[in-house]
ROKETOR-450059 format. One record per atom (N, C-alpha, C): residue in one letter; x, y negated, z negated. Coordinates in steps of 0.1 Angstrom, whole numbers, plus 2048, in hexadecimal, padded with zeros to 3 digits. Example, Ala and Ser with C-alpha at 12.3 -4.5 7.8 and 13.67 -1.06 7.14 Angstrom:
# ROKETOR-450059
a8848397B2/a87B82D7B2/a8848217B2/s8808167B9/s88980B7B9/s8818007B1/
This chain:
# ROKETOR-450059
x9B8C018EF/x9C5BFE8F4/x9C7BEF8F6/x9D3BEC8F0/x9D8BDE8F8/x9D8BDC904/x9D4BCD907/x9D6BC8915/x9E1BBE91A/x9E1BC0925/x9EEBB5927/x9EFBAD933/x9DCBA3935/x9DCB9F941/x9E8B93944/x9E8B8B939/x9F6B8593F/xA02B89939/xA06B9A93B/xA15B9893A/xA1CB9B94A/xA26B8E948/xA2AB8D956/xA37B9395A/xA40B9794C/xA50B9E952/xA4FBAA94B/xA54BB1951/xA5ABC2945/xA67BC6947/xA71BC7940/xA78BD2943/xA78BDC93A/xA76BE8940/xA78BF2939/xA81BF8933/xA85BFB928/xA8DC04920/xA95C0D928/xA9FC12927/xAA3C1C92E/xA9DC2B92C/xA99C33935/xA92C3F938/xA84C3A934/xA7EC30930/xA6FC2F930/xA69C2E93C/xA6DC2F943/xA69C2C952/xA60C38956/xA52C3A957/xA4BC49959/xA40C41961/xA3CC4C969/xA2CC47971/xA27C46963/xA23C4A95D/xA18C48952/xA1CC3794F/xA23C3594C/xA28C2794A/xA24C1D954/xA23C2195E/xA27C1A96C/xA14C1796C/xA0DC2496D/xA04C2396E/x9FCC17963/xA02C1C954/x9FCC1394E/x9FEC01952/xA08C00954/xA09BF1955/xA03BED963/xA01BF596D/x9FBBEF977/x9E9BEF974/x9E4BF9968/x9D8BF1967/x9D7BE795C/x9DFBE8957/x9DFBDA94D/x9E1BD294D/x9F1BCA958/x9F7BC1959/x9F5BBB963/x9EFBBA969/x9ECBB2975/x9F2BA697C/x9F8B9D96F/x9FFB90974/xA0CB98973/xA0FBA0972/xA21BA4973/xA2ABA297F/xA32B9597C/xA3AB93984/xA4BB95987/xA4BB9E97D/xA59BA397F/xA55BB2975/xA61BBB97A/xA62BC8978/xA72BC9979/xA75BD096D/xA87BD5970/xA87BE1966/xA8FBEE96C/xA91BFA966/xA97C00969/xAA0C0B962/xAAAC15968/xAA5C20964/xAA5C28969/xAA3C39969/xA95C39967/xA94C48962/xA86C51960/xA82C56965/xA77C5A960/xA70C6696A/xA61C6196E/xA65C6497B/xA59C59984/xA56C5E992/xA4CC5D996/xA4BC5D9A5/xA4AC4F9AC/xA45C529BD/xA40C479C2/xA34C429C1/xA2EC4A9BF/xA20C479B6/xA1FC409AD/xA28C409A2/xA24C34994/xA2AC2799E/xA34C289A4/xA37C1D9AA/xA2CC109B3/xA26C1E9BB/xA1EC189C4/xA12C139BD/xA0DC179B3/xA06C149A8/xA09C039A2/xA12C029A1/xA1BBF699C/xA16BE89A9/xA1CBF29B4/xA1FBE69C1/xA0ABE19C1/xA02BEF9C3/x9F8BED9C9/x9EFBE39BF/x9F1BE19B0/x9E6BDD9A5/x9EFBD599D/x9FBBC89A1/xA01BC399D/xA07BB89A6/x9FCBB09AD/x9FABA99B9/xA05B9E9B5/xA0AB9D9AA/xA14B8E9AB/xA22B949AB/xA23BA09A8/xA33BA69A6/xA3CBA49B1/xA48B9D9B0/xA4EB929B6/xA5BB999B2/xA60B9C9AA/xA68BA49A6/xA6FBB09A1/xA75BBA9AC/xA73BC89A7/xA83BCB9A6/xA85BD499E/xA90BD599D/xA90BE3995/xA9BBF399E/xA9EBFB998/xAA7C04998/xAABC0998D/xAB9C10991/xAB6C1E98A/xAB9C2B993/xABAC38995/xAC9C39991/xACAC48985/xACFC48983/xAD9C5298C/xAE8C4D993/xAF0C5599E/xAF0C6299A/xAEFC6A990/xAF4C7298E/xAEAC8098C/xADFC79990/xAD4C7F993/xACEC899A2/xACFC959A0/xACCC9C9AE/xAC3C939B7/xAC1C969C8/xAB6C949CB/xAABC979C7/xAA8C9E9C3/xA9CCA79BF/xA93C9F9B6/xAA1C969A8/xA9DC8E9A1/xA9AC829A7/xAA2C7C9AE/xAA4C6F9B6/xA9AC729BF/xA8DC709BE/xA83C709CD/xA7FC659D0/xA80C5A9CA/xA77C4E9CD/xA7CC4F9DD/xA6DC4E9E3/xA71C459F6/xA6AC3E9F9/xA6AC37A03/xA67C2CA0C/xA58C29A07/xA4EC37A04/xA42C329FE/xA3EC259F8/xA45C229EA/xA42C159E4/xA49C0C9E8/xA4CC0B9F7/xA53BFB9F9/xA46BF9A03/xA42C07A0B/xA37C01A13/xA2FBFAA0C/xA26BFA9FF/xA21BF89F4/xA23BEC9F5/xA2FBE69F6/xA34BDC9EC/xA31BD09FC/xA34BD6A07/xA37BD2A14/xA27BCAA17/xA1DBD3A13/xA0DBCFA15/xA07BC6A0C/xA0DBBDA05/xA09BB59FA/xA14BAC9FF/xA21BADA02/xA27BA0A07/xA2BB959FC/xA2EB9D9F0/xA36B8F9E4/xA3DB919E1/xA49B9D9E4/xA56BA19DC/xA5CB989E6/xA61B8D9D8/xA6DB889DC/xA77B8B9D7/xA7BB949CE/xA85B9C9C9/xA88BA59C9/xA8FBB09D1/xA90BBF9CF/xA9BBC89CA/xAA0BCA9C4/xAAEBD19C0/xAABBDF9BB/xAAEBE69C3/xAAFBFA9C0/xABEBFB9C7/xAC3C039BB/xACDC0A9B8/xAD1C1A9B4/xAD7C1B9C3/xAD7C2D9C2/xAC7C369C6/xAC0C2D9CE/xAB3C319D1/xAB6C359DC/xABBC449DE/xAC5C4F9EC/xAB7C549F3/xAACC559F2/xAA3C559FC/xA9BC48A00/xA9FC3A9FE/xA99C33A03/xA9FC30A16/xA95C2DA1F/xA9EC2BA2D/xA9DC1EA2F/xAA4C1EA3C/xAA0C11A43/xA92C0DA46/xA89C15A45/xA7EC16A4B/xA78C0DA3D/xA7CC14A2F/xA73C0CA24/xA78BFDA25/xA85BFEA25/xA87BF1A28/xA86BE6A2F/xA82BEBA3F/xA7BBE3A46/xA70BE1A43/xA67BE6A3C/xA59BE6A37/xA5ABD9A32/xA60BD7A29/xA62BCAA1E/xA66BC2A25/xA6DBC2A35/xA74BB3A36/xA66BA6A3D/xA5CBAEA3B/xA4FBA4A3A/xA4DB98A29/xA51B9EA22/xA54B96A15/xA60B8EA16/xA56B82A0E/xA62B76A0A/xA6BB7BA02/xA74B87A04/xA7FB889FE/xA8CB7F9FE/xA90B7B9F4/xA9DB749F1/xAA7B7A9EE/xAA3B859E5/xAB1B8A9E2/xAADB989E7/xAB2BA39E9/xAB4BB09ED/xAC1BB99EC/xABEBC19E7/xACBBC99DE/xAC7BD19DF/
């Protein structure tokens, strides 16, 4: 398998977005400092996968598709605590993420966030 210790940005394709994916790049990519994607099929688990083995990622960014049940739409507050315990998202933009709370997002306001969306 290819490796990709210094790949530092990704965006994903549209629907490529999968824990399998998620998982892969968090043991591969290690320097990844930005992430951006819309849809797919995913838990909070590939996510937190991401936050926990991707110590520079500085940049997160994702957008759920509205038209998607709850049921599909589960991402919560999980992977911001994630993101909250490492303390380097300075970027955060999720869109249409209907179970994140206040609570994930006070998790994060320990991070040098600049922008938040």
């Amino acid at each position: 398998m290819c490796t990709f210790e210094n790949y530092q940005q990704n965006e994903l394709p549209r629907y490529f977005a999968t824990d399998a994916v998620f998982f892969s790049i968090a043991q591969h990519c290690h320097e990844l400092e930005s992430i951006s994607f819309e849809f797919g099929t995913f838990t909070d688990a590939g996510l937190v996968a991401l936050a926990e083995n991707c110590p520079v990622l500085s940049s997160f960014e994702m957008e759920l598709d509205e038209n998607e049940g709850e049921e599909e739409n589960n991402i919560t507050d999980a992977f911001l605590f994630a993101f909250a315990a490492h303390r380097k998202l300075e970027r955060l933009v999720l869109d249409n993420c209907i179970n994140i709370t206040d609570a994930g997002i006070s998790a994060v306001a320990c991070c040098p966030l600049c922008a938040l969306t």
